[in-house]
C-alpha positions as CSV (number, residue, x, y, z in Angstrom):
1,X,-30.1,113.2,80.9
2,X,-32.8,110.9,79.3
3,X,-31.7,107.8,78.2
4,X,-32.1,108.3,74.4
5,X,-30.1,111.2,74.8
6,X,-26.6,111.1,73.0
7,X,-23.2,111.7,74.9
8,X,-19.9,112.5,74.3
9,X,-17.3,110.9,76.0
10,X,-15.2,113.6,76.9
11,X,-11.4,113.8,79.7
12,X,-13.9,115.9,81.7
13,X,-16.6,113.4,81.5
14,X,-14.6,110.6,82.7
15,X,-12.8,113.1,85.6
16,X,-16.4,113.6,86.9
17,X,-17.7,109.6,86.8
18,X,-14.0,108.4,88.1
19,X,-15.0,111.2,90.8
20,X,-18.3,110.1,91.1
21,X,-17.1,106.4,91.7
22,X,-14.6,107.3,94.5
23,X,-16.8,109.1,96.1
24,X,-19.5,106.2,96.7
25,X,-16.2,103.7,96.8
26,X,-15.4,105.9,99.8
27,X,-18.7,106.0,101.1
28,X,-19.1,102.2,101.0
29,X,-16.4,101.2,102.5
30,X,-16.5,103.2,105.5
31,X,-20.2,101.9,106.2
32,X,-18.8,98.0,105.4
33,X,-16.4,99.0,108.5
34,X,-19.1,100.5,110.6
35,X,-21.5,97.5,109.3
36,X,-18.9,95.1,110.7
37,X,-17.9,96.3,113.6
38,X,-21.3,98.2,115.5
39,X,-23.4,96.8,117.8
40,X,-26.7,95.1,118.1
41,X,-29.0,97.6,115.8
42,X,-31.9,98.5,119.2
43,X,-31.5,102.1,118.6
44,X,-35.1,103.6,117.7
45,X,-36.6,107.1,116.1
46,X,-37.1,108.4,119.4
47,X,-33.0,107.9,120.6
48,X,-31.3,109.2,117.2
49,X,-29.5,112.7,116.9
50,X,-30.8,115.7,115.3
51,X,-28.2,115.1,112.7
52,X,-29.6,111.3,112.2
53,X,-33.4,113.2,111.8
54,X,-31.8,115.4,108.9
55,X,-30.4,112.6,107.0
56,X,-32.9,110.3,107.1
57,X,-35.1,112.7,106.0
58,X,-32.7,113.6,103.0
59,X,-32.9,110.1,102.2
60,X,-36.4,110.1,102.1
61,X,-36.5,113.1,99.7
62,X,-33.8,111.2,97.8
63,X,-35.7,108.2,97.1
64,X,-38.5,110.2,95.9
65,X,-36.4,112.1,93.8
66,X,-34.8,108.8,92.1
67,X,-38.5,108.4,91.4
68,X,-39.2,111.3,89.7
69,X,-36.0,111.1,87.6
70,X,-36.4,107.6,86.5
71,X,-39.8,108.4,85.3
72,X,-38.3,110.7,83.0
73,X,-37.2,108.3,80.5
74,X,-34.8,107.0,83.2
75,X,-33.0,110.1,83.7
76,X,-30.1,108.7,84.8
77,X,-27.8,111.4,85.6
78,X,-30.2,113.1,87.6
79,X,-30.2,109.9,89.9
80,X,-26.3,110.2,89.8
81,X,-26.6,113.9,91.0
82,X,-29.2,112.4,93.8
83,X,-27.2,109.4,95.4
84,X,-23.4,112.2,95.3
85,X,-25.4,114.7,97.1
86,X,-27.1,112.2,99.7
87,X,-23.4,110.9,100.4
88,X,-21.9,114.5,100.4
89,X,-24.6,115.4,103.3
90,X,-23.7,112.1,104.7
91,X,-19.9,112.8,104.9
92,X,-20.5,116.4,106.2
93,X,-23.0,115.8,109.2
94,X,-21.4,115.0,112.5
95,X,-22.1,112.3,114.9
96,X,-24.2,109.9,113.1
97,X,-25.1,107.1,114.7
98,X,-24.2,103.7,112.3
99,X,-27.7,102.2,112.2
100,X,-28.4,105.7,109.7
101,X,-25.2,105.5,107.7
102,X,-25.9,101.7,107.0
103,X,-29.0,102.2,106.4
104,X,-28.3,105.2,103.7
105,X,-25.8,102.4,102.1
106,X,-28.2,99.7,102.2
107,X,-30.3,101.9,100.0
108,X,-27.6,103.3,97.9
109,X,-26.6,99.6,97.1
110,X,-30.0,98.8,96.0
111,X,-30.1,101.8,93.3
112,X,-26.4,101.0,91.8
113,X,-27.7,97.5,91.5
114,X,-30.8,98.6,90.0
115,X,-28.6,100.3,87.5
116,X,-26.7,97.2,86.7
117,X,-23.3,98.7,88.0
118,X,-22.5,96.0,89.8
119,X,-21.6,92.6,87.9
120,X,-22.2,90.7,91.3
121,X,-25.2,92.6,92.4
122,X,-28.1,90.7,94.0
123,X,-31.2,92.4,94.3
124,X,-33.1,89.8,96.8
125,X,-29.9,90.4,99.4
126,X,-31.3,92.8,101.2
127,X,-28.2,92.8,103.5
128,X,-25.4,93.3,101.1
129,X,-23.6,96.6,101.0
130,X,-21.3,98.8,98.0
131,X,-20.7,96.9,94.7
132,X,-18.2,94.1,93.8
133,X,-14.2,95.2,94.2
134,X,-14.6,96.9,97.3
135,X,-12.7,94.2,99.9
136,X,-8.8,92.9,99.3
137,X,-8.6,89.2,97.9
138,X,-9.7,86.6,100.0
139,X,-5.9,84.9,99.9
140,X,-4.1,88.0,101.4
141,X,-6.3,88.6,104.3
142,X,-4.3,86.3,106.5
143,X,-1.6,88.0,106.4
144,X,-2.8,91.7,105.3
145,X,-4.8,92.2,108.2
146,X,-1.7,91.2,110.8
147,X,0.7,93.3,109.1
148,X,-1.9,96.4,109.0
149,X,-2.3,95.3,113.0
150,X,1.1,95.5,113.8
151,X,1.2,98.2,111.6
152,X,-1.5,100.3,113.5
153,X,-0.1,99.1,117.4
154,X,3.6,100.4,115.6
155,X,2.4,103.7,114.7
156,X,0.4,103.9,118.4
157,X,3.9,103.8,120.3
158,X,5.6,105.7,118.0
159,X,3.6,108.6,117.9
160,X,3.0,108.4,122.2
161,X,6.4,110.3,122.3
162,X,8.0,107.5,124.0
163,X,8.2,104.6,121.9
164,X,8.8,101.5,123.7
165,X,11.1,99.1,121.7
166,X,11.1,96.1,124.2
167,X,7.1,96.1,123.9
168,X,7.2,97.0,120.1
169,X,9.4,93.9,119.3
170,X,6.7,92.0,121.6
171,X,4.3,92.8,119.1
172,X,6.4,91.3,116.2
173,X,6.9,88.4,117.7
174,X,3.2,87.8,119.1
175,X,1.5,88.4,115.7
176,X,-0.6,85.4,114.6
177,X,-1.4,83.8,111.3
178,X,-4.3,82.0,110.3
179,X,-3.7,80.5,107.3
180,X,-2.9,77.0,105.6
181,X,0.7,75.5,105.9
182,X,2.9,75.5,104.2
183,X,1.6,78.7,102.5
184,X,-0.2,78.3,99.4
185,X,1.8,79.7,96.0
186,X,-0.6,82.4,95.4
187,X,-0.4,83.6,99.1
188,X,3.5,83.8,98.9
189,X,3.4,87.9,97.7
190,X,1.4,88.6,101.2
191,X,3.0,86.8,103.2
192,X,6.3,88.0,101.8
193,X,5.2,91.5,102.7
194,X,3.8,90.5,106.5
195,X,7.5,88.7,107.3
196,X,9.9,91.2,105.9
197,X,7.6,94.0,107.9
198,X,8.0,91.9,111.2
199,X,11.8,91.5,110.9
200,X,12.1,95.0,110.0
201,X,9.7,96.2,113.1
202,X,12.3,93.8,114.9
203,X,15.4,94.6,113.8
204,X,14.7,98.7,114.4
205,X,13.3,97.8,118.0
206,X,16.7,96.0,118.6
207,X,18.8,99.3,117.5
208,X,16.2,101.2,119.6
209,X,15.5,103.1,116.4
210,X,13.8,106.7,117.0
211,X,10.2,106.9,116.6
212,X,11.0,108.7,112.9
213,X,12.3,105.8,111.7
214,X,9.6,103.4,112.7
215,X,6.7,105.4,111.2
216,X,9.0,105.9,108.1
217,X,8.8,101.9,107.7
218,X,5.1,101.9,108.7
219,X,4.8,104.5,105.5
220,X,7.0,102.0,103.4
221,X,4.7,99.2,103.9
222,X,1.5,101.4,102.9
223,X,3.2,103.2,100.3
224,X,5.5,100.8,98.7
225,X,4.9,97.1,99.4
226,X,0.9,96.9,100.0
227,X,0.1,99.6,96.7
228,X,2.4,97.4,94.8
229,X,0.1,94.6,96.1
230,X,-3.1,96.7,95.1
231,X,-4.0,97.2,98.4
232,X,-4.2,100.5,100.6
233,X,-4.1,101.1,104.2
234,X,-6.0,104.4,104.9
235,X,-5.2,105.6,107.5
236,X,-7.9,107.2,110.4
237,X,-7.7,109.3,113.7
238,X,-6.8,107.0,116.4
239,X,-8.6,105.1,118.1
240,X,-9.8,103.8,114.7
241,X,-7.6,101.5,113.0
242,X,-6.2,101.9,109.3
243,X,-8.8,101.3,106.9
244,X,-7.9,98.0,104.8
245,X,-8.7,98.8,101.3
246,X,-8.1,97.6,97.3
247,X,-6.8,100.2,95.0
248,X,-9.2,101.8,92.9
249,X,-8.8,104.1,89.9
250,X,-9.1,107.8,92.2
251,X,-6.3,106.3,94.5
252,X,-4.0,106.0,91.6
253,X,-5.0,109.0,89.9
254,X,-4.7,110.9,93.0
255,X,-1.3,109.6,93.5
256,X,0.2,110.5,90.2
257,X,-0.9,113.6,90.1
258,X,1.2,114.0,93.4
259,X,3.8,113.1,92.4
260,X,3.5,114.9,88.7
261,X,3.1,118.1,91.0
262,X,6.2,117.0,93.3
263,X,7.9,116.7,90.3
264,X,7.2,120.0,88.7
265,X,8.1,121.6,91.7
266,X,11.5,119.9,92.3
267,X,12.6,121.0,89.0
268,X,11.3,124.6,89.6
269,X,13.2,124.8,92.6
270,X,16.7,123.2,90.7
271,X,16.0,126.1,87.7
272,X,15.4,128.8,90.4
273,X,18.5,127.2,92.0
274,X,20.6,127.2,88.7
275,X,19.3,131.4,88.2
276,X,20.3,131.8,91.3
277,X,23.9,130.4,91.0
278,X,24.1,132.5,87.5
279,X,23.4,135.2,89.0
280,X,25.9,134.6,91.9
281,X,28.1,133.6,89.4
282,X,27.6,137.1,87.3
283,X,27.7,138.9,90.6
284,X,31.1,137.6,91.0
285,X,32.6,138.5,87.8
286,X,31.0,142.1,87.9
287,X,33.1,142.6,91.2
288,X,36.3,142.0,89.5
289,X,36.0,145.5,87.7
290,X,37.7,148.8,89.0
291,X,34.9,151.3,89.5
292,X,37.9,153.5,87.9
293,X,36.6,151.2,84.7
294,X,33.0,150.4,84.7
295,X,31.7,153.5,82.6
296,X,35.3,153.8,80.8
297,X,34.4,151.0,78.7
298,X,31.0,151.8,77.7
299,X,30.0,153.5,74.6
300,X,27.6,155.6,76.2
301,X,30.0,158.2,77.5
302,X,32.7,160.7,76.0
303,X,33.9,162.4,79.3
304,X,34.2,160.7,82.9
305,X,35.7,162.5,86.3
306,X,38.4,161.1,88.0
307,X,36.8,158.6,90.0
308,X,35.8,157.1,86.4
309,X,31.9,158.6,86.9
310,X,30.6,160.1,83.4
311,X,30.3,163.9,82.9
312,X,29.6,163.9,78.8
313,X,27.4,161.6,76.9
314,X,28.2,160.2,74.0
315,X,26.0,163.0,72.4
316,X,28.3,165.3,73.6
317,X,26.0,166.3,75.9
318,X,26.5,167.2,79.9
319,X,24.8,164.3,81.9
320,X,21.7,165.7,84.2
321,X,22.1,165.9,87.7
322,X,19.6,163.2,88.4
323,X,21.2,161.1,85.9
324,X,24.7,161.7,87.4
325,X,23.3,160.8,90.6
326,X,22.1,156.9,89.5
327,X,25.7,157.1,87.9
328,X,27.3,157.6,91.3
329,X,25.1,155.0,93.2
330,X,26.2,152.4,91.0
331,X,29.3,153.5,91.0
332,X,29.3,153.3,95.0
333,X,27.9,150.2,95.0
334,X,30.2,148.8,92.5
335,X,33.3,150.3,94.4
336,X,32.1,148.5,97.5
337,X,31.7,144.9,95.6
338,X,35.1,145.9,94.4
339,X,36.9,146.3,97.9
340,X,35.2,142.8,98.9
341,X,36.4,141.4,96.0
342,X,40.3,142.8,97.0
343,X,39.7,141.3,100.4
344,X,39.1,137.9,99.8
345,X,42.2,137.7,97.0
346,X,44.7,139.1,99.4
347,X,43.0,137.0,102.1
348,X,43.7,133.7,99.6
């Protein structure tokens, strides 16, 4: 929409540009990792994949589409619409080489900054990559990036099906920390977090802990002491390594509504579990009655044979075959609930 137009901020509105964010969050911070960790950039036109040829040529129809839309009075959710799609077809191709997805970040950088959604952004760094808030503070990375590690090497042994505790206790005792000693006041919470992880990764490698148990605690550090630090370990196929990562707004959103749903469906399975013990309950109680009885002390019947089954309604009326049939199953069933019932009293 053109810039003079009016909006309405609206939940949905807000669902869509948290959405929006998280998906270039996403997208950022898997081509910072790429970005830090590929090789010397030598690949040319001639070398890329198929799948590099399609992109590239996306984001060459994407940059002339931000053109088009900004010279209609800076349509700027049209340029939104451009840069999700151009990471959507990013995400979805296969077997990109790095030197396209950084370069489809490098340019997706530049048109964020453009739009001044990024308080840090620098328009003459040509090298820089996603928007401020994407990297954990500079104080924890001493010791977040050792505990994710350990964390990672942990999970590796666990998972081979044959955990090795005398080489996973190795690894606690082998991880290194650099960092200022003593350790500063505001680095206390992280290194808090990378000790007690250690001693724990120690402690269940001494009682030879099964492999269960020692991705459980990898879990606890992610899910517990790390998101209570802000910070998120994503976690990636192997051989990749767990993605080190802030909170943003989609992580927590994501997460609550998890556990809103685990919630909802806990208690539907204690009130399906309460109707179920009613019913049990009810069950019981029915099974106390002679089947001598059950139509006797009904209202709906005048006349009954000698097992107790009705013959006359309360009309005065003979009951109809069919209806005297249902009578008798129920009856039949009832007598057998009955005899049960007999069974386990004399058996008490």
């Amino acid at each position: 929409m053109p810039w003079q137009d009016g909006i309405e901020v609206t939940d949905e509105l807000m669902r869509a540009v948290l959405g929006w964010e998280g998906k270039l969050n996403n997208f950022f911070l898997k081509s910072l990792d790429l970005w830090k960790h590929s090789g010397p950039k030598t690949t040319t036109m001639q070398e890329l994949g198929i799948a590099d040829q399609q992109l590239l040529s996306a984001l060459d129809k994407a940059k002339a589409d931000v053109h088009t839309a900004l010279c209609d009075s800076f349509n700027t959710s049209a340029v939104m619409r451009i840069l999700s799609d151009l990471v959507s077809e990013s995400n979805s191709a296969e077997a990109l080489s790095d030197q396209t997805v950084i370069l489809l970040a490098l340019w997706v950088t530049r048109i964020v900054t453009i739009f001044g959604l990024d308080p840090e952004g620098d328009l003459s760094n040509l090298d820089r990559i996603g928007w401020s808030g994407l990297d954990i503070p500079v104080l924890a990375k001493p010791y977040i990036y050792p505990a994710s590690q350990l964390r990672d090497k942990v999970r590796t042994l666990a998972w081979s099906g044959s955990a090795d505790h005398t080489a996973i206790a190795k690894l606690a005792d082998e991880i290194t920390i650099v960092a200022s000693t003593p350790v500063v006041e505001s680095s206390k919470p992280y290194d808090q977090v990378l000790q007690q992880f250690r001693a724990n990764v120690k402690a269940l490698a001494a009682q030879q802990a099964p492999a269960k148990d020692l991705l459980a605690l990898c879990d606890q550090l992610r899910d517990v002491h790390l998101w209570n630090l802000g910070i998120y370990l994503e976690d990636r196929n192997n051989p990749q390594p767990a993605l080190v990562r802030p909170l943003d707004k989609l992580l927590i959103v994501a997460r609550a509504e998890r556990e809103s749903a685990g919630t909802a469906k806990a208690k539907a399975k204690l009130e399906q579990e309460a109707r179920e013990a009613e019913r049990e309950k009810e069950l019981r109680e029915r099974a106390k009655v002679d089947p001598q009885l059950m139509f006797r002390t009904l209202d709906d019947y005048l006349e009954w044979d000698e097992s107790g089954v009705p013959t006359v309604d309360a009309a005065g009326n003979v009951v109809l075959k069919s209806r005297r049939k249902k009578l008798i199953k129920e009856w039949e069933k009832q007598k057998k609930r009955h005899e049960e019932w007999l069974a386990t009293q004399q058996a008490a």
